[in-house]
C-alpha positions in Angstrom: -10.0 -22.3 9.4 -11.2 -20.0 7.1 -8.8 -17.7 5.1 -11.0 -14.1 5.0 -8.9 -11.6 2.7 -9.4 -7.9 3.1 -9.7 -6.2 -0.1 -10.4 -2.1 -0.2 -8.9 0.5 -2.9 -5.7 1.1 -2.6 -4.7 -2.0 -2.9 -5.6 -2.3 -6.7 -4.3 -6.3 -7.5 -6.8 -8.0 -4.9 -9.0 -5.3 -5.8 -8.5 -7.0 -9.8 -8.0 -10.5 -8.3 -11.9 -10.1 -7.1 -13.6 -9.1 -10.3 -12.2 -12.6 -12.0 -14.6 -15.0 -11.2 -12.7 -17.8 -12.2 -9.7 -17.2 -9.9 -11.6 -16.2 -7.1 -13.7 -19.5 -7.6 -10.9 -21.6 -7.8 -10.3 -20.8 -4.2 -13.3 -21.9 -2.8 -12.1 -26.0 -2.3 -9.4 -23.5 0.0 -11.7 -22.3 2.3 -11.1 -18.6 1.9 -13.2 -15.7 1.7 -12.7 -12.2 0.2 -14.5 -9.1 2.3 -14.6 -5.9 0.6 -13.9 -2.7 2.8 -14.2 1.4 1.4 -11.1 2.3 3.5 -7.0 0.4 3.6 -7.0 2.8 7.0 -9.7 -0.1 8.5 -7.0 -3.3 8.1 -5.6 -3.1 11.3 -8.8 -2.5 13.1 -10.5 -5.6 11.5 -7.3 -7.4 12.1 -7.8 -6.8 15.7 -11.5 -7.6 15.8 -10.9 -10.8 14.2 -12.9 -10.2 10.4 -10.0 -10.4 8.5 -6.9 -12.4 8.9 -5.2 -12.0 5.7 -4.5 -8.5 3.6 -2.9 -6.3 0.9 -1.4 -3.1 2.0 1.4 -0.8 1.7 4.5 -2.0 3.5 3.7 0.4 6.6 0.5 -1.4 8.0 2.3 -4.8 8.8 4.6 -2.4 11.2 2.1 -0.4 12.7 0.1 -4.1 13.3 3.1 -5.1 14.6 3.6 -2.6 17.0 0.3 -3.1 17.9 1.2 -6.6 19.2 -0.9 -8.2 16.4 1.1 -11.7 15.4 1.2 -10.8 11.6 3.9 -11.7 8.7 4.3 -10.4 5.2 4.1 -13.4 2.9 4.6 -11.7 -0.8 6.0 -8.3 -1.7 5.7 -6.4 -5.3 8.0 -4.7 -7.5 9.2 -1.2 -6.4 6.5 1.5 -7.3 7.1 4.7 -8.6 3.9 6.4 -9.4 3.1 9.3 -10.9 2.9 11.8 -7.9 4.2 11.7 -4.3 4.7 14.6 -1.9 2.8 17.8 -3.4 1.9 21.4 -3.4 0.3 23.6 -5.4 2.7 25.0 -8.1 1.7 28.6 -7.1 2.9 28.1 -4.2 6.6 28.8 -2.5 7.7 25.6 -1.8 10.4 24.4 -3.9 12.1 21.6 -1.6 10.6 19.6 1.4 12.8 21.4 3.9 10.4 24.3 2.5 7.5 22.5 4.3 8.8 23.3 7.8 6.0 24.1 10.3 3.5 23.6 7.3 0.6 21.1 6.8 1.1 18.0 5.3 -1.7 16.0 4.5 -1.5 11.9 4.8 -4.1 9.2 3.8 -5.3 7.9 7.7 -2.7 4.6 8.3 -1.0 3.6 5.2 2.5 3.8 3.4 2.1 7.7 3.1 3.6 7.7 6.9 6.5 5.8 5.9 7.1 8.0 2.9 7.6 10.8 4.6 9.3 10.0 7.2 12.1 8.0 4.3 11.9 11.7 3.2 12.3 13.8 6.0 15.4 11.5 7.6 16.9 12.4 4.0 16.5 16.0 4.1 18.0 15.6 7.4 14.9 16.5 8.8 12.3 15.3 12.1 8.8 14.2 12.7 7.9 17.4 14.3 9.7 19.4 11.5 6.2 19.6 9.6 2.6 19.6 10.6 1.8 15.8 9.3 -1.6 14.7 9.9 -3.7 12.0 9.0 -7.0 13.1 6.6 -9.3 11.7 4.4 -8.0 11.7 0.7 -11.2 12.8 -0.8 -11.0 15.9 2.4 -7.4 16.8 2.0 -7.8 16.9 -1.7 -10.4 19.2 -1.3 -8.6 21.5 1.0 -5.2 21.1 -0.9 -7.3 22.4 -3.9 -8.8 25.2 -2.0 -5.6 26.4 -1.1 -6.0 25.5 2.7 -3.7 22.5 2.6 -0.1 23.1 2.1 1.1 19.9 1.0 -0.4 16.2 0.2 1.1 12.8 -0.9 -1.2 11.6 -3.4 -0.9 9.3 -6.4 -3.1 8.0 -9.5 -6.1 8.3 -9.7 -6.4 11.2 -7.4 -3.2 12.8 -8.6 -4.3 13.1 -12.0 -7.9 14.2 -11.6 -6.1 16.7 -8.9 -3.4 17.8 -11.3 -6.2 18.3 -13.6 -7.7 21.1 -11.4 -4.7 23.0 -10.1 -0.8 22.9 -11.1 0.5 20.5 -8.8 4.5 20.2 -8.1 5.6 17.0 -7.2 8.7 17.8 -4.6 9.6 13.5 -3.9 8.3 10.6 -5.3 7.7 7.1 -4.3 10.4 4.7 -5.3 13.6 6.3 -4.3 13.8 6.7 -0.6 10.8 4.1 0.0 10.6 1.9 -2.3 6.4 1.7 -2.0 5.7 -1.8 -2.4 2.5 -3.3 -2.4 2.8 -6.2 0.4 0.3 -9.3 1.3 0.5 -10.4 4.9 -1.5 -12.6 7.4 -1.7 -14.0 10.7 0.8 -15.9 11.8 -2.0 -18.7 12.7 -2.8 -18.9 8.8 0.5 -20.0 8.0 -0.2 -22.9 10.4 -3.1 -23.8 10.2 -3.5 -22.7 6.7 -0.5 -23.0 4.5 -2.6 -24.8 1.1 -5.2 -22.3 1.6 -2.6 -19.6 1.6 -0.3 -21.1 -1.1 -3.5 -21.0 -3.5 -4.3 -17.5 -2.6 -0.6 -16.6 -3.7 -1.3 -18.2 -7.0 -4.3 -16.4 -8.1 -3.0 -13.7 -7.1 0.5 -14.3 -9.4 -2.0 -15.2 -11.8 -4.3 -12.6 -12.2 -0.8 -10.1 -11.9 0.5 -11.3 -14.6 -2.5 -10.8 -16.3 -2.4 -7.3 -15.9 1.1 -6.8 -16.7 -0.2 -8.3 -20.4 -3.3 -6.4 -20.8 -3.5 -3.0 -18.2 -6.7 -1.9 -20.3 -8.6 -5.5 -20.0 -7.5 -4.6 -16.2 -8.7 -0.8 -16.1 -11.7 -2.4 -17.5 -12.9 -4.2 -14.7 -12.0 -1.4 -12.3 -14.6 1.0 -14.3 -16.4 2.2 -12.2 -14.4 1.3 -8.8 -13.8 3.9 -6.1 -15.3 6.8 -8.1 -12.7 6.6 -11.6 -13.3 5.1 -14.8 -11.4 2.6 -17.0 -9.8 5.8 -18.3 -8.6 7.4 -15.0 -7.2 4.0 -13.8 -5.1 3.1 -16.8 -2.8 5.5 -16.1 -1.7 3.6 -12.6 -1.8 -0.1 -14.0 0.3 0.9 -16.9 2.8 2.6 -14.7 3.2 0.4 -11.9 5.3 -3.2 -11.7 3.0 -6.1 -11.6 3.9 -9.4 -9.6 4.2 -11.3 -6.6 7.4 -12.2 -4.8 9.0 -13.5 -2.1 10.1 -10.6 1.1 13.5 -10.6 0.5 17.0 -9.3 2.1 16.4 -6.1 0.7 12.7 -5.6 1.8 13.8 -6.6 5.3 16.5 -4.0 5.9 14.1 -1.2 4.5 11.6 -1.9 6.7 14.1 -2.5 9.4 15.7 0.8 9.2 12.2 2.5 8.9 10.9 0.5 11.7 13.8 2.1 13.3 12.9 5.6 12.6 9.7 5.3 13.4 10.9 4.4 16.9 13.3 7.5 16.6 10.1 9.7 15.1 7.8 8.3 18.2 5.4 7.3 15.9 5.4 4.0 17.5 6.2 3.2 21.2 9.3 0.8 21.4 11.7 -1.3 18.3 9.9 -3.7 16.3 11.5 -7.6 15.7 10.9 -7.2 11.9 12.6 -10.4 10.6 9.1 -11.6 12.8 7.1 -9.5 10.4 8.5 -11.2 7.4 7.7 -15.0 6.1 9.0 -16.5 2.9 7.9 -20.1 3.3 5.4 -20.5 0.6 7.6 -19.4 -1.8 9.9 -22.5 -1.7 8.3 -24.6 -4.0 8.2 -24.1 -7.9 5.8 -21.7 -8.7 3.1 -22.8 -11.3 3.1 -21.6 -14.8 -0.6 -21.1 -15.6 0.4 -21.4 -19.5 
């Protein structure tokens, strides 16, 4: 069986992991495969369709797969992430609080962690779904309209935050890390774990690997990301210097997040019935000593 990993730009450590060529060939005696993709918004799809059956994402996807009846469990988790950004509008504008936002247009990157963002925010502000006018657009379109005053609101983070906040004043009115935690999550088919574990296992270990690396070095890292998805080294250092780097196992803690925002999204009707998430959720390849790579 053949391991094919979907990488695509918001995910930004397989995104690094691919432009080491030495970690990425130490994984071919494993039998896995890396596809590049423009679009995080496309995972599920190819999940469906069969090209890919193991991915990087926000913590969201692995729901919304779930609740999709795809067979799919988080294998590695990151750090919590707060980034420089989050919920915005324009600082001309009158918003001063999300519970401002009410009947305005919020603009979301198409099937990714911005959904679960929000709603963590909204259920804290004591608000609902319908509350606001949330809608799924293209970054590179809502940024366009948030800076042509069309859009009231965006979540956005680094790069695009910056080169937004660059443009217009920007007030942030929540950030990612406190209400969502915004971790970066890996995840496969269930049938990988099976029939794949070794091939798995050494995916994990590049990936902890090239991680770490980053955490040493964030501008040998922007480096190789010069370039990617439209930013330079520059406009990416900002991001890998801010962000927790590292791979670990889903714990306790991740579970019951995602449990209680599972649960909202039920509550929200963004997804049609509950979701088993300690099914979404395996920890077995962390349970032997991890290597040191010294």
């Amino acid at each position: 069986m053949t391991i094919v990993v979907g990488t695509h730009p918001q995910n930004l450590s397989l995104s690094i992991l691919l432009r080491r060529p030495a970690l990425v060939d130490a994984l071919r005696g494993h039998d896995v495969e890396f596809f590049e993709y423009g679009a995080g918004s496309q995972t599920i799809p190819l999940f469906r369709v069969g090209a890919l059956n193991a991915a990087g994402t926000g913590a969201t996807p692995p729901l919304l797969a779930a609740a999709d009846d795809l067979d799919v469990a988080v294998f590695g988790i990151s750090g919590p992430r707060p980034e420089h950004g989050g919920l915005c509008v324009r600082a001309d504008s009158p918003y001063r609080s999300i519970r401002d936002l009410a009947g305005r247009g919020v603009g979301l990157m198409p099937i990714s962690w911005h959904t679960q963002f929000l709603v963590s925010e909204l259920a804290a502000a004591g608000m609902a779904w319908h509350d606001v006018l949330a809608t799924e657009i293209i970054p590179a379109t809502a940024a366009d309209a948030f800076v042509e005053g069309l859009l009231d609101a965006i979540v956005m983070t680094d790069p695009l935050y910056s080169r937004i906040a660059g443009q217009v004043g920007v007030r942030v009115l929540a950030r990612p890390g406190t209400e969502f935690s915004n971790r970066s999550v890996y995840w496969a088919a269930r049938s990988v774990f099976d029939e794949q574990p070794d091939g798995l296992r050494a995916l994990l270990d590049v990936l902890i690997t090239s991680d770490r690396a980053v955490a040493d070095d964030p501008e040998e890292a922007a480096a190789l990301l010069d370039g990617f998805a439209g930013s330079t080294a520059a406009q990416w250092l900002p991001a890998l210097a801010a962000r927790p780097w590292g791979v670990h196992p889903p714990d306790a803690g991740f579970v019951e997040e995602q449990r209680r925002h599972a649960s909202l999204f039920t509550d929200f009707r963004l997804i049609d019935g509950p979701i088993d998430v300690t099914r979404t959720v395996d920890d077995r390849l962390f349970a032997r000593p991890q290597p040191s790579h010294r």
